[in-house]
N, C-alpha and C positions, 0 to 999 in steps of 0.2 A: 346409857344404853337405851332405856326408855324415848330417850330422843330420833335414836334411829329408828327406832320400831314404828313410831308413829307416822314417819317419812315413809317408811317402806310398805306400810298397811296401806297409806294415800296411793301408793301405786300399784302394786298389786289390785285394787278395788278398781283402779281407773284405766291403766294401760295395758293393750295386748302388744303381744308381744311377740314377733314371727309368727303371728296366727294362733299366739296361746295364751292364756291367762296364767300368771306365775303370782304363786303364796309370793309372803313376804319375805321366806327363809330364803329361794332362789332368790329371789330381786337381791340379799344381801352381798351371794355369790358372786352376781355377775357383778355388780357395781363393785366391790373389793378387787376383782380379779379386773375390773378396767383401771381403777387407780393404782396396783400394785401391778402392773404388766406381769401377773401371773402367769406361772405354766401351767399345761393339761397333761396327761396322762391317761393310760386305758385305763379301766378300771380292772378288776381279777378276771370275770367272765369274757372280758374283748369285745363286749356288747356295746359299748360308751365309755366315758372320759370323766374322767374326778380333776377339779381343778384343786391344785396346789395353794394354798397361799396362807395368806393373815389374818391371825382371830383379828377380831374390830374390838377383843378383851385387854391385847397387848399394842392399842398403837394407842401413842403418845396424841396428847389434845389436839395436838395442831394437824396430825395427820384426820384423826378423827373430821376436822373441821372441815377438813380439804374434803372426805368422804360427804358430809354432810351437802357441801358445794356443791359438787357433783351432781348428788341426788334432787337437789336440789332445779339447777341449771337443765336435766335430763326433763325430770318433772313438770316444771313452767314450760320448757318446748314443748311437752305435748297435752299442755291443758287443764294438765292436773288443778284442782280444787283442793287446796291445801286445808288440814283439818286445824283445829284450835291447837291441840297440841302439838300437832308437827309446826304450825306457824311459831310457836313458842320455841320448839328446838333448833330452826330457822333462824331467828330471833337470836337465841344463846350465841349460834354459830357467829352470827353479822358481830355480835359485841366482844367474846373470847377467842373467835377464830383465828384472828390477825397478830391477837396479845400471843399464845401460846408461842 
C-alpha cells in the first residue's frame, strides 16, 4: 500500500486536474473507479455523487499491478517527476506485475 501512496503523492504534487489540485486520497478515487468501471451515485444531501467501488485493501497483486499501470502510464503523460519511492513501487510492479 505504501507503494501506492508514493505514486499518488507524485501526482497529486504535480497534476491539475479540470482546474483543481486533488490530495492523494481523490487521485485514489478516480484512478480505482477508471480501472474498476465503477458506478456513482448521489450522495444523501443530492448535492454530489459518491463513487461506488474497490478497497485497493481487497484486490488481489495482479489487479493492484494493473492499478499501479495505470497510474503510472496517466503520470508519464503528463510529466510527472517520479519520486525514489514511487520509482521503486514502479519498479515492484514492472517485476511482480506480470508474475501475479
Amino acid at each position: 500500500n505504501r507503494k501506492l501512496w508514493a505514486c499518488l503523492g507524485d501526482v497529486s504534487r504535480q497534476v491539475e486536474w479540470h482546474g483543481r489540485r486533488l490530495d492523494a486520497e481523490s487521485w485514489k478515487c478516480v484512478f480505482t473507479a477508471a480501472l474498476k468501471q465503477q458506478d456513482v451515485v448521489p450522495n444523501l444531501a443530492g448535492n454530489g455523487f459518491v463513487v461506488i467501488g474497490q478497497s485497493t485493501s481487497r484486490m488481489r497483486v495482479s489487479e493492484f499491478a494493473e492499478l499501479l499501470e495505470l497510474i503510472q502510464a496517466f503520470g508519464t503523460e503528463r510529466g510527472v517527476k517520479w519520486s525514489d519511492e514511487a520509482r521503486l513501487a514502479l519498479e515492484w510492479k514492472a517485476r511482480f506485475g506480470d508474475a501475479a
